[in-house]
N, C-alpha and C positions, 0 to 999 in steps of 0.2 A: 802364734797362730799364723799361719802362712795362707797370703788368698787365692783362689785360684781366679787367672782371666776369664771370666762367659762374655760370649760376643752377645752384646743387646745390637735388638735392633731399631730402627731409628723410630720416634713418636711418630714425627711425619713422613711418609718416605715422601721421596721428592717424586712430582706427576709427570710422569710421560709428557714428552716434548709436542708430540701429535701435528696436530694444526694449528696450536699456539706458537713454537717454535720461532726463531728467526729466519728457518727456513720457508716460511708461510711467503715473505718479502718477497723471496727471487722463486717464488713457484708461480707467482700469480702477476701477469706484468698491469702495470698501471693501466688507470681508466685513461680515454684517450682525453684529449682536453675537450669541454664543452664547446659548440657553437654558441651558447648562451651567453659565456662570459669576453667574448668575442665583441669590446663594444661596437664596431661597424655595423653588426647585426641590430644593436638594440638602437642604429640613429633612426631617428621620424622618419616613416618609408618615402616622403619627399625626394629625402636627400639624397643624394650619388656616395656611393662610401669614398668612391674619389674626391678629397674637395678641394683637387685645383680645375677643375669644371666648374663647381657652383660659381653663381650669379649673386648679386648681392642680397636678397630675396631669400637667398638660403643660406646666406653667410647669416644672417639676421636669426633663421630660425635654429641656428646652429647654436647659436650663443643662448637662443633660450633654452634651446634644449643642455645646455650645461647648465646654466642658472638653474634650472630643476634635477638635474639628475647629480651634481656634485652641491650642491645647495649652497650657490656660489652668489658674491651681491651679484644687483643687476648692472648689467652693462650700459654704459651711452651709448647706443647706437651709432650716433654723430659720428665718433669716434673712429667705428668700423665700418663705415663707407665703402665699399671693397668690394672686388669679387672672392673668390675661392683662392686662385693663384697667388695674388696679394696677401691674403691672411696669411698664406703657407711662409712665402717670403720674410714675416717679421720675428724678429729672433725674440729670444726668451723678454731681454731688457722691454725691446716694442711694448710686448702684449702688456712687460706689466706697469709700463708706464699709462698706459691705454686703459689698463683693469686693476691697480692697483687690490691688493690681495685674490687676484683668481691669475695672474697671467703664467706663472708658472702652471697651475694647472691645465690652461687653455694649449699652451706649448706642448705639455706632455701627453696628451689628446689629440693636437693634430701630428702628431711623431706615430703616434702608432697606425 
């Protein structure tokens, strides 16, 4: 008995590419970046986003405004006696000898 080939066809066939596609990626350019995520934007409107101007007075409101937004301990204030200029000046080591577990974050916050 000799078989003969029939083309089947497929259960599923496969769905159009459409707007699923990979092409969807480079049709459509990315959202732009938020101003929201912008942390300069979200400091206490006190502040200057510049903080080699602040005073010590807002170096002070600065640190709690980290203590609340990275839910970091609190700081001595003692400590950071400063103005604006001066905090900018202390390098990573500084802060975390001053803040032991937040000072790398405080560096990486006044860097941007």
């Amino acid at each position: 008995m000799k078989l003969l080939p029939i083309p089947l066809s497929p259960l599923n066939p496969p769905a159009p590419l459409g707007i699923w596609g990979s092409d969807l990626l480079w049709r459509y350019p990315p959202a732009p970046p938020s101003p929201l995520a912008d942390l300069k934007t979200q400091l206490p409107p006190q502040l200057n986003t510049d903080p080699r101007i602040w005073g010590r007075e807002e170096v002070a409101v600065f640190l709690r405004f980290c203590e609340r937004e990275f839910d970091l301990p609190k700081f001595d204030l003692d400590l950071f006696q400063m103005n604006g200029k001066a905090l900018c000046v202390l390098t990573k080591n500084d802060l975390a000898e001053r803040s032991p577990g937040a000072g790398d974050v405080l560096h990486n916050v006044l860097q941007m």
